[in-house]
N, C-alpha and C positions, 0 to 999 in steps of 0.2 A: 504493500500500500504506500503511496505518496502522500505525503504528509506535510501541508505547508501549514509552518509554523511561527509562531509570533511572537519575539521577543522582543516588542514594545512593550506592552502594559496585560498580558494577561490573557487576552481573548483568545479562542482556539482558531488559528487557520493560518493566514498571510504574514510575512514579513517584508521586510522594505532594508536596500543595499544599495550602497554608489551614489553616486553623483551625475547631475545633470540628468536626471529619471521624471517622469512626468505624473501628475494628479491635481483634481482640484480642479484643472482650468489652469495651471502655473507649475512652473518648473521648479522643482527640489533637491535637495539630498537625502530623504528619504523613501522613495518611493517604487523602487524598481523591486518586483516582487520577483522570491529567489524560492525554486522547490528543493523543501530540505526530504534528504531519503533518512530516514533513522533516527535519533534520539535527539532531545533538545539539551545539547551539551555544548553550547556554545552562544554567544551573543552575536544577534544580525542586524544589519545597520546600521545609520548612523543618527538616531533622531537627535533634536535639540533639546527633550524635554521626557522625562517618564510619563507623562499624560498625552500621550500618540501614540497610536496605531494603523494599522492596514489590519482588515480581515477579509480573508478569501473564501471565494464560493464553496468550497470544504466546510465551512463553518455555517455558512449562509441556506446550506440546501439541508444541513444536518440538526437545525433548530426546528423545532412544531411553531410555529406563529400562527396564529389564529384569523392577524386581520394582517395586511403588508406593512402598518406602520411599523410592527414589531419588531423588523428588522431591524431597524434601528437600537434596538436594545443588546446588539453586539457590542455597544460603546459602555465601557463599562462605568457603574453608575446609574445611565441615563435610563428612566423609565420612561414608559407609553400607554397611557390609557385615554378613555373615550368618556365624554360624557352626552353625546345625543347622538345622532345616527353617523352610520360606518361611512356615509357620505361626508359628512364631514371633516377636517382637520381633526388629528388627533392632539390630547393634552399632550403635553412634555415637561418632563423634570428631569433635573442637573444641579450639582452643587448647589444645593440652596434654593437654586432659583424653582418658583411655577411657573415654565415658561407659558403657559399660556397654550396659544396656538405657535409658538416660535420662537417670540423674542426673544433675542439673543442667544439664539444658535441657529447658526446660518447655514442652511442646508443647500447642497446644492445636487446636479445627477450631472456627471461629465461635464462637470464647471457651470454647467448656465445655474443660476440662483432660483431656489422657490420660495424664499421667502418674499411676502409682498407689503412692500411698506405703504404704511394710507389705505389698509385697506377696510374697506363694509364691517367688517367682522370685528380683526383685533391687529395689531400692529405687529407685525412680520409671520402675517400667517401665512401657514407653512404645510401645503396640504398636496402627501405621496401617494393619494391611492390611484395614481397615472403609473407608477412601476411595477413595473412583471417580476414577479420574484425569481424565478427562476433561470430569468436573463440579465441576472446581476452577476456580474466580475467579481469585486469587493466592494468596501466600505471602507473609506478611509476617514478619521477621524484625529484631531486636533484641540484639546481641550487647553481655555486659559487663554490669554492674551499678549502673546508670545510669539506671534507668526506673524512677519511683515506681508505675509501676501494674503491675511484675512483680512475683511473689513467689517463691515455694517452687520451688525448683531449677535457678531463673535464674543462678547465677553463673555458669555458662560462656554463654548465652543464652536463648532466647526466639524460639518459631516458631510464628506462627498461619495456618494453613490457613482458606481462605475458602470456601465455596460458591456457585457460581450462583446466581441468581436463579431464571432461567429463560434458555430453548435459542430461536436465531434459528428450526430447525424441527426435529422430532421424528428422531431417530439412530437407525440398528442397526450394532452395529461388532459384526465377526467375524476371530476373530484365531486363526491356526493355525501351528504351531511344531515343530521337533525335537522328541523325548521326550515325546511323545504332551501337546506344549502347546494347549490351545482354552482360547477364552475368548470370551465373547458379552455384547452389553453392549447394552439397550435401552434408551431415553431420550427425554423430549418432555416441554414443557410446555404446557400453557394458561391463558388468562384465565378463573378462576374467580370469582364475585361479587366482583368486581372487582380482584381480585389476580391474581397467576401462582401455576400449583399445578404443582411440579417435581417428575418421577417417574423414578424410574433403577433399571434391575433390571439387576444383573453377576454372571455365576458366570463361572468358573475350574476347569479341570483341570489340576495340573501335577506331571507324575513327576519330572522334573529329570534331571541328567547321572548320577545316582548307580547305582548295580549295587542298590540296594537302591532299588526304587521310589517317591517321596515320594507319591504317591497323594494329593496335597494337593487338596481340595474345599474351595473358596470361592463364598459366596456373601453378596451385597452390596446390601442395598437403601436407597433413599431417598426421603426423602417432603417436601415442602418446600411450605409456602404463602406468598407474600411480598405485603403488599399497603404502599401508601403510603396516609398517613391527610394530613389536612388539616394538622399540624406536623410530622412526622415516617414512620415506615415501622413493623411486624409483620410478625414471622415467625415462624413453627411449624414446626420440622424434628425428624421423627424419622428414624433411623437405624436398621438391626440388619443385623447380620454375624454368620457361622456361619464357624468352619474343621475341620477335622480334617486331620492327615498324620503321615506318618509319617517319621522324623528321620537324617539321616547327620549324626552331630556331630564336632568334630574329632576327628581319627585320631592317633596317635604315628608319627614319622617313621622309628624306628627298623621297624615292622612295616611300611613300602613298601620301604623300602630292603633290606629281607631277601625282601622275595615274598613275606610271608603275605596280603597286601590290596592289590588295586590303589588306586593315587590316589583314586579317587573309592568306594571302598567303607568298608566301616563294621564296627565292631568289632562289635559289639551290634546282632542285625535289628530287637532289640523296642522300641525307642526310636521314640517318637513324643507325639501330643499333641493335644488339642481344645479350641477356645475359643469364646466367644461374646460378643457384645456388642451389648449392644439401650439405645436412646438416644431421648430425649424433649428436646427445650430450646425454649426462646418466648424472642424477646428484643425488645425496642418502644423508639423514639428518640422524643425530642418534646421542646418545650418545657417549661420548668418554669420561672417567673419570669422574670431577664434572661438565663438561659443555656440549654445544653440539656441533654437528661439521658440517660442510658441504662438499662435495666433486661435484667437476661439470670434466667432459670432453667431448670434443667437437672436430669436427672432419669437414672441409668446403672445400669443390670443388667449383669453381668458376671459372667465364669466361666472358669477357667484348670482344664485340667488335662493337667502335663508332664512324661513321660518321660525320664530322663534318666541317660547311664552314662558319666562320664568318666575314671574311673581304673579300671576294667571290673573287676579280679579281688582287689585287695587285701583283701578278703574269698573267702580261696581257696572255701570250701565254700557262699555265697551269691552272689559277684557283690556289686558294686557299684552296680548300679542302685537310682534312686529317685524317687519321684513327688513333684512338687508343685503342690500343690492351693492357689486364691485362688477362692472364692465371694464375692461382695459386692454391696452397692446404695452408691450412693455421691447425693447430692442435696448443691444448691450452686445458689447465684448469689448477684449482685454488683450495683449500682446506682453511678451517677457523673453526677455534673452538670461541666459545663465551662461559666465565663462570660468575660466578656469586661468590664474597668473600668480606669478611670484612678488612677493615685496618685503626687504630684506631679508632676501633666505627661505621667507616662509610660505607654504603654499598656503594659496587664496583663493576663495569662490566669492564671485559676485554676481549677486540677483538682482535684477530689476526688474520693474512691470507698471505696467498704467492699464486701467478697468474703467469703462466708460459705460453707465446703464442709464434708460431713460423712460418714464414709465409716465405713457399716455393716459389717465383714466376718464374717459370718457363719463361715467359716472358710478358716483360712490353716494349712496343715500340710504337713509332711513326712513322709516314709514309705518305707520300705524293699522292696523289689520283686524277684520275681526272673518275668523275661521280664511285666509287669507285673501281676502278682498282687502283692499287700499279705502282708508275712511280720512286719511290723514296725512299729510308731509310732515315729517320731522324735521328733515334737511334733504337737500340733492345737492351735490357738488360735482363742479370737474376739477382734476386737478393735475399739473403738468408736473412732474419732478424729475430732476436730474442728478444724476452722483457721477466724480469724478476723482477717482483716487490715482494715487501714484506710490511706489516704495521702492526703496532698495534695501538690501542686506548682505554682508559681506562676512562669509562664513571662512575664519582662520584657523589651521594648527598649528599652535605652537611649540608642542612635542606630540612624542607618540602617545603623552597621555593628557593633554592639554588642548582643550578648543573652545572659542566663541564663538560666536552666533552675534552681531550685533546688525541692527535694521532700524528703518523711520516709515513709517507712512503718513502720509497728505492725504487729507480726503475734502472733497467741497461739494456743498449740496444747498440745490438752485430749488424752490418754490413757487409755483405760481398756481393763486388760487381762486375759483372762477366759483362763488359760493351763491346759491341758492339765496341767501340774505345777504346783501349787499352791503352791510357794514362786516360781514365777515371774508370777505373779496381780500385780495394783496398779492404782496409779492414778499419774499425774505430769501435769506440767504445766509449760510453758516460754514464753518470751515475747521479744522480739527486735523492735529499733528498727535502721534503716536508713536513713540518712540519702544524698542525693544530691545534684551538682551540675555542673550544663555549662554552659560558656562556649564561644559561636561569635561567631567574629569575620569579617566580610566581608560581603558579597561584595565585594573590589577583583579585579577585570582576571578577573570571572568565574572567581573562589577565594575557596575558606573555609576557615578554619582550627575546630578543635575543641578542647577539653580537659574532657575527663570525671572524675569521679571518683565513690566510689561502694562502701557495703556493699550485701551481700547474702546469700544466705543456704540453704541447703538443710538438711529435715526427714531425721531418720536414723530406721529406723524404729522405731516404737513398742514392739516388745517387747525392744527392748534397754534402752530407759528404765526396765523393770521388774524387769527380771532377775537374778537373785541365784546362781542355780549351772546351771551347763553341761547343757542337756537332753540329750545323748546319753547320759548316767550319770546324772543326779542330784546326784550328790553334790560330784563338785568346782566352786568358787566360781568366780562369772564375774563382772566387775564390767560394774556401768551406763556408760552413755555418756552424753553430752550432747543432748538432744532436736533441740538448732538448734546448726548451725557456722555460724560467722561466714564472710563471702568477702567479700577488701578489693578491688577493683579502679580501675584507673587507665588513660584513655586520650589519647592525643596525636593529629592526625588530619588529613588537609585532603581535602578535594573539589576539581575544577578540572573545567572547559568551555573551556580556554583552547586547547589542539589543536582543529585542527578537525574539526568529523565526529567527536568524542572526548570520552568523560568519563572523569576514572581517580582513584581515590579510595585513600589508604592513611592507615593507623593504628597508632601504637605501643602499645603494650596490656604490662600487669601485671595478677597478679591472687594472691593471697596468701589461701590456705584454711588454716584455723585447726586443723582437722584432717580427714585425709579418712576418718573412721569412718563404717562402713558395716555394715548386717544383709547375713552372707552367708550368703542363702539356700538354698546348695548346702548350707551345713553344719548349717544351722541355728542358729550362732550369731551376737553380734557380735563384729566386732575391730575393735579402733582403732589407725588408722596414724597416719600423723605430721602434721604440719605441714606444712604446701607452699610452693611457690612455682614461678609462670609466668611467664616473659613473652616477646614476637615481634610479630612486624610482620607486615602482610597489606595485598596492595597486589590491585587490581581494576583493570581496563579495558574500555570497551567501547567500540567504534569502527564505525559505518556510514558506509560509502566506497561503495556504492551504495542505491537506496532495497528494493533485493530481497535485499541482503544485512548481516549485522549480525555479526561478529566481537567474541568475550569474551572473557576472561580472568582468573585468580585466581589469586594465590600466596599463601602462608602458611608462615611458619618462627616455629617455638617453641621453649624450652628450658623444662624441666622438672625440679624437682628437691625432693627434700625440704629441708627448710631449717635442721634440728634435726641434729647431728651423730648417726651410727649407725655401726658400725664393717662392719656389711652394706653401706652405701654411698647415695647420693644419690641415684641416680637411680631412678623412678620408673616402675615395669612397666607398658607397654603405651604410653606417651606418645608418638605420634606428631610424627616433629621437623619433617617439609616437607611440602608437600602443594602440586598443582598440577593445573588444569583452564586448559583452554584451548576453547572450540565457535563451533561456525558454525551460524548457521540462512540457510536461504536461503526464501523467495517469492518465486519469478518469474512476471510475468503470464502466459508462453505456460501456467502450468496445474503447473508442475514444481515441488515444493517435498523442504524433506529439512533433516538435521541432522547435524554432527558430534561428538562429543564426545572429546577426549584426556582421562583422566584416571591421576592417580599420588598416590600417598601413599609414602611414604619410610622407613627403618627404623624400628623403636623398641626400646628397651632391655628386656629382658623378663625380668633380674633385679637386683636394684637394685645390684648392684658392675657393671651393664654387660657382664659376659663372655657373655653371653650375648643375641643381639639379632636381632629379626626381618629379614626380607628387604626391598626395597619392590619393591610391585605398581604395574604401570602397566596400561592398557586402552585401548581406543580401540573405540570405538560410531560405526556408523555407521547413517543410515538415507535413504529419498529413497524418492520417489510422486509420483503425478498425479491431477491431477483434472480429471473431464473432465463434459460434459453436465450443467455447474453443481449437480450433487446427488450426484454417487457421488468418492469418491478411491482408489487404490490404493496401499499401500508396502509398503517391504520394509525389514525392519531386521537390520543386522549384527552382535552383539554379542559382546566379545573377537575383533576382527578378524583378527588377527596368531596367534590360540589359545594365550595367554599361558595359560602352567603356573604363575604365581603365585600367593600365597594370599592370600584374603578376611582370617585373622585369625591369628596365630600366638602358642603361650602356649608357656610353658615349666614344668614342673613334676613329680611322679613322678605314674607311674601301674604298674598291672603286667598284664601278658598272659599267659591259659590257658598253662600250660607253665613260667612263670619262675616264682625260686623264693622273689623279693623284688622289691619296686617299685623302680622305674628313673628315674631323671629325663631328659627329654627332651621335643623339640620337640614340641606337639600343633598341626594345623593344618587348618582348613577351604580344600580349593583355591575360586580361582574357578570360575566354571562355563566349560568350552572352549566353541568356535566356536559360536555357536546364532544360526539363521536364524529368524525371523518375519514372514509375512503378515498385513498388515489389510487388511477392506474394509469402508469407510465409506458409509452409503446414508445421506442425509437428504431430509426429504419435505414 
């Protein structure tokens, strides 16, 4: 068995070697993926930081995920869950942060960016269910504020999704599940004038556990040409995705606990929502004088529109429901040369790059709805925004066991705001240096040591830069926000190969936001919270004690808290404090393979004096199959083994129910999904 292994930070699969290697959209020294045959007794590459990785389709095909955002939970740490329907963006947690739908961590798939700043919803949402899982390379990841060649939403990390090339031979996977689950995924590639041309067509039915049908329709396609030229490689990948469903969002705890709703039903049937996303990018490596360069461009249509009722009656005689609407085109890309020179003596790499995105949105509004008909404007805007970054970093060795990393990034970002109410109309404009620096020290006795430090920085969105009084009236005054928050981060770290059959990798980490102001797109306005501060340790292991089996593991504990004294209190809604996964993949030559995954996240505070505090969820995933007559496999996967009744996400806040006669504060909460079995069968030809 071929075994590519990760002696970044823990995750089972991929590693990363050399210099001038490409990912991200930007050229590195980490990135060129090396298959190791045999034991992990040795350190591979050269990162700048314990908190980075590459994991490869090894990893990626041998995890049970349930829904595709999950992938993502190869970053160690980082959790996924859902609070209304599978259409949707999924929640995300990291160091401390609830990121929300995204912010500040900046996802991207073969460099072009998905997160969408200014958007209907929430500021840098961040919504993957346009990727084929199964036509994923790897997943490379970057955590902490430490890489000159991230930008906008990086402070808590940095996740790029890779695609195939092209398939050893042409797939049909057929997948059948509780809750009327199918899914059918066709896939093949060939050599076309002299390249590979990768083709994948995925739809999806999925009602889910809810008493209120999610009648989710997906569909997924993708189109890829990859050719190598005489310096370097081309590639032309379009993409488009369609969804539509219909939504169970968190429920209030006090209406199970009385018997008006079961666990899994829903206040509001008419909740739901449809999106789209259609994608264009070309991106070309090659030489350019003594180093090599990269050029990406990218081209996204897009289209949100979401239902949504969470405090359902506080308008007794309307309801509470509301739409929001994000139409946009968004165009972008980036160019970077990496070389390689001496200066005094000592060799030198130098990165450059400049990133140019610019996002049309035709319109971003809110609206008022009853079972969803429009009875109302909240707001409608257009609004123009541009980002223009630039950086360099210049990677030294100064012995065999001595190196820096030091880099800067520029970034500047144009607004122009065409607002529905005319005293919120403008123009603004902000700009923002980010400075970087790592030092690794080693390898002795097969260990490295790390120390990062590092700004950074995340976009708030645009029409709070313009706005001058509250659109739900008019009239009362709302003050601006700051276009760019600053995020200071700091990291402590080592890698080791010194166990045998072992890599295990930890890091101590700080990370200081300057304020966590944010467009809340539920209300339609902005608000600015306070000042932050994080910091926790995250330790990784990965260990094969035979060549068919390969055991991981990740833990993560954080503490979270405002920084600014407030007599409401310090702590910080939604901050997840521990978190922990533990999996197995096994390959056995008799033909038998399978996965296990343990996973848990830990309470968090969910109003900032602390009286009030979520539960933590644990799970456990299992899956196993065979493959037999070298072209077909069969499995079977188990997910919420044990049919844990814990929840996906827990808020605390008022809301009010048909019959009460004033809103109530109380738990709102999305469950897991119970016990759910699924079939695949795999045919390649």
């Amino acid at each position: 068995m071929m075994l590519k292994t990760l002696g970044l930070s823990g995750a089972l699969a991929a590693t990363a070697v050399g210099s001038a290697a490409w990912a991200g959209g930007v050229p590195t020294t980490v990135l060129e993926e090396v298959t190791v045959t045999g034991k992990l007794d040795r350190l591979y590459g050269t990162p700048v930081s314990a908190s980075q990785g590459v994991v490869g389709s090894e990893q990626l095909n041998a995890r049970p995920v349930l829904r595709a955002g999950e992938l993502l939970e190869v970053v160690p740490g980082l959790i996924v869950t859902q609070h209304s329907g599978d259409g949707k963006a999924n929640q995300y947690f990291l160091r401390g942060f609830n990121l929300d739908h995204g912010t500040d961590l900046a996802t991207s798939v073969d460099g072009v960016p998905v997160n969408m700043p200014t958007h209907g919803h929430g500021q840098g949402y961040t919504d993957i269910n346009f990727v084929i899982p199964e036509l994923m390379q790897s997943i490379e990841y970057r955590k902490g504020t430490y890489y000159a060649e991230t930008g906008n939403f990086s402070a808590a990390g940095a996740v790029d999704m890779r695609y195939r090339r092209s398939l050893d031979a042409p797939m049909v996977v057929l997948e059948a599940g509780e809750d009327s689950y199918m899914r059918s995924l066709i896939a093949g590639s060939s050599e076309v004038g002299g390249g590979e041309l990768l083709v994948g067509l995925d739809y999806a039915l999925i009602d889910g556990p809810w008493q209120l049908e999610e009648n989710y329709r997906k569909r997924n396609g993708l189109l890829r040409y990859s050719r190598d030229t005489a310096e370097g490689s081309f590639t032309l990948t379009a993409q488009g995705y369609e969804g539509e469903w219909r939504s169970t969002d968190q429920i209030p705890l006090r209406a199970v606990q009385s018997g008006l709703i079961d666990r899994f039903g829903a206040v509001d049937p008419t909740d739901g929502g449809d999106s789209h996303r259609y994608s264009l990018s070309a991106d070309w490596t090659g030489s350019l004088g003594r180093g090599r360069s990269k050029a990406l461009l990218y081209a996204v249509d897009y289209d949100l529109d979401l239902i949504s009722n969470f405090s359902y009656f506080m308008d007794a005689e309307n309801g509470d429901q509301f739409e929001q609407v994000d139409q946009r085109r968004v165009y972008g890309g980036e160019f970077s040369w990496v070389a390689g020179f001496e200066l005094f003596g000592r060799p030198q790499e130098l990165l450059t790059g400049v990133q140019v995105r610019h996002d049309d949105i035709e319109k971003v509004g809110l609206y008022r709805t009853v079972a969803r008909e429009r009875f109302d404007t909240t707001r409608e805007d257009a609004v123009r925004q541009t980002s223009v970054g630039v950086y360099a970093s210049v990677d030294t060795r100064w012995t065999d066991h001595v190196r820096t990393t030091v880099g800067l990034r520029a970034d500047r970002f144009d607004f122009d705001v065409d607002a529905g109410l005319a005293e919120n109309s403008g123009q603004a404009n902000d700009s923002i240096a980010s400075p970087k620096f790592s030092l690794v020290l080693g390898p002795w006795s097969k260990t490295e040591f790390f120390f990062n430090a590092g700004k950074g920085f995340h976009s708030n969105d645009a029409r709070g830069t313009t706005i001058t009084v509250d659109p739900t009236d008019g009239v009362t005054p709302a003050d601006k926000v700051d276009a760019l928050v600053d995020a200071t981060g700091m990291d402590v770290g080592l890698r080791t190969a010194l166990l045998p059959n072992t890599q295990f990798s930890v890091s101590l980490w700080s990370l200081k936001l300057d304020s966590e102001l944010l467009f809340v797109g539920d209300a339609g306005t902005t608000e600015a919270s306070r000042a932050s501060e994080r910091r926790g340790v995250e330790a990784a292991v990965i260990w094969n004690p035979l060549r068919w089996l390969i055991v991981d593991a990740d833990l993560a504990w954080s503490r979270s808290r405002f920084s600014d004294y407030d007599p409401a209190g310090s702590r910080i809604p939604g901050a997840v404090e521990n978190v922990a996964s533990v999996g197995l993949a096994v390959d056995h030559p008799s033909g038998w393979f399978g996965g296990a995954r343990f996973r848990h996240f830990g309470a968090a505070p969910l109003v900032e004096d602390n009286h009030v505090r979520s539960e933590s969820t644990t799970l456990v995933n299992l899956e196993a199959g065979y493959r037999f007559w070298k072209r077909y496999k069969i499995s079977a996967a188990v997910y919420n083994v044990f049919d844990s009744e814990d929840n996906d996400i827990t808020y605390f806040y008022e809301s009010q129910l048909a019959g009460e006669t004033a809103p109530v504060e109380d738990i709102h909460f999305h469950p897991v999904e119970p016990r759910t079995v699924r079939v695949t069968l795999t045919a390649s030809f």
